[in-house]
C-alpha positions as CSV (number, residue, x, y, z in Angstrom):
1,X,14.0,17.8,33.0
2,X,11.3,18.0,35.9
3,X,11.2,16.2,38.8
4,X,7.9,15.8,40.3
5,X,7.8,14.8,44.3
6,X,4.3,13.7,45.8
7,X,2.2,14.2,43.4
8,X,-1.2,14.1,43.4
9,X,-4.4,15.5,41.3
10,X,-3.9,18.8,42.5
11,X,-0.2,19.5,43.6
12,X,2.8,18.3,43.9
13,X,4.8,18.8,47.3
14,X,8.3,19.4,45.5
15,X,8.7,20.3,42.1
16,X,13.0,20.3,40.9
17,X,13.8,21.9,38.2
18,X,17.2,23.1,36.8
19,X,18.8,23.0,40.3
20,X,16.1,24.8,41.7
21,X,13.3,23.0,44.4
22,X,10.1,24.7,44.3
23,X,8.0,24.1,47.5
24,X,4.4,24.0,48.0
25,X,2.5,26.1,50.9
26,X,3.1,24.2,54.3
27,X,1.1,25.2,56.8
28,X,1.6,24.0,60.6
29,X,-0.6,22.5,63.5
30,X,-0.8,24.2,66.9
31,X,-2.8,27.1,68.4
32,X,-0.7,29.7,68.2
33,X,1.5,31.8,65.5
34,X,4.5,30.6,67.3
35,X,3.2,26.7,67.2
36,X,2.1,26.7,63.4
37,X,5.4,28.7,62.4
38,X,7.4,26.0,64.3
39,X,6.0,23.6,63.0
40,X,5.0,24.7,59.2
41,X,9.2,25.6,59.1
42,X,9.9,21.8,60.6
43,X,7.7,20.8,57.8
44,X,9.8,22.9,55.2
45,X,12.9,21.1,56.7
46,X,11.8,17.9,55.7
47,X,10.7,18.2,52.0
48,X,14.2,20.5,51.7
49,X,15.9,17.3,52.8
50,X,13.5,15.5,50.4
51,X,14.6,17.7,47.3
52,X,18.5,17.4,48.6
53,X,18.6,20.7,49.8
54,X,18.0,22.6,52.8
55,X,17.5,26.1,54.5
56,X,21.4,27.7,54.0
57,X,20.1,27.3,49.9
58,X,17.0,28.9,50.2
59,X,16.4,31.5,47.4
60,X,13.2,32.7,48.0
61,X,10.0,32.8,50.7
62,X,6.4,34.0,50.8
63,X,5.1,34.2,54.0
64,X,0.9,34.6,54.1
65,X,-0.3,35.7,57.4
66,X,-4.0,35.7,58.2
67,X,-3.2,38.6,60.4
68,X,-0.2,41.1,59.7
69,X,-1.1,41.6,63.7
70,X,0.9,38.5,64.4
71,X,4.2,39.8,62.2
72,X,6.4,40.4,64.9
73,X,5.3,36.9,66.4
74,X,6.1,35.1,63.0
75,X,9.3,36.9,62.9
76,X,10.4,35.9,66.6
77,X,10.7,32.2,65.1
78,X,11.9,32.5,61.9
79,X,14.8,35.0,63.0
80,X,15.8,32.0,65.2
81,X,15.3,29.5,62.3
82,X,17.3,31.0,59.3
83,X,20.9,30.4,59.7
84,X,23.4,33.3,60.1
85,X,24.0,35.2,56.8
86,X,21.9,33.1,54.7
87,X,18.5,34.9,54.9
88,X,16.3,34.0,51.4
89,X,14.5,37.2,49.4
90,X,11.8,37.3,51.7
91,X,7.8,38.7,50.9
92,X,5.0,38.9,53.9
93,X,1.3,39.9,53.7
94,X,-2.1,38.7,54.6
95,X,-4.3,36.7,53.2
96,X,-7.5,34.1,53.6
97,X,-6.0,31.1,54.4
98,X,-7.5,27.8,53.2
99,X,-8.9,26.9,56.6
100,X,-10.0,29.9,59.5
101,X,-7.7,28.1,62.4
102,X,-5.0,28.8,59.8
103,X,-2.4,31.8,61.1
104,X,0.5,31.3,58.6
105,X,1.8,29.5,55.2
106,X,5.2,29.6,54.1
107,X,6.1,29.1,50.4
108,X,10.1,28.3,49.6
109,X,12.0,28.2,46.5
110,X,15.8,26.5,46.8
111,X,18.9,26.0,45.4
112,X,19.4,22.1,44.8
């Protein structure tokens, strides 16, 4: 069976399926790489909880970057955010983001 979360004409936020919560991009607000990561992984928190899991299950992440410049930036946060010993298959590059005050979208895959 599929579980649909959110859904809407074009996405939907959380898709479950066969124990496994599939995220959509989440971006964050805030000037900076450190602001949008903080608060793009905040955002992640949430629709984990939403999907009844949460960051220790977490399988797989795509990180998009508009600038691989701001790598070690990114990784500052997120080294601070993933618990201890539970670090996800992880993939990083750079790409045109949706909007051009966009520095970073993070795309999860979980364990329910």
């Amino acid at each position: 069976m599929i579980e649909r979360i959110d859904t809407g004409q074009r996405m939907s936020k959380i898709v479950k399926h066969n124990g496994v919560a599939y995220l959509c991009g989440q971006v964050g607000e805030g000037a900076t790489v450190t602001d949008q990561t903080k608060d793009c992984l905040g955002r992640v928190e949430a629709l984990l909880d939403r999907a009844g899991s949460s960051k220790d299950q977490m399988l797989q992440v795509v990180i998009w970057l508009a600038d691989m410049a701001d790598f070690a930036e990114m990784n500052a946060v997120w080294d601070a955010w993933v618990p201890e010993g539970r670090a996800p298959a992880r993939a990083c590059g750079e790409a045109k983001l949706a909007r051009p005050e966009l520095k970073v979208e993070i795309i999860v895959t979980a364990a329910c």
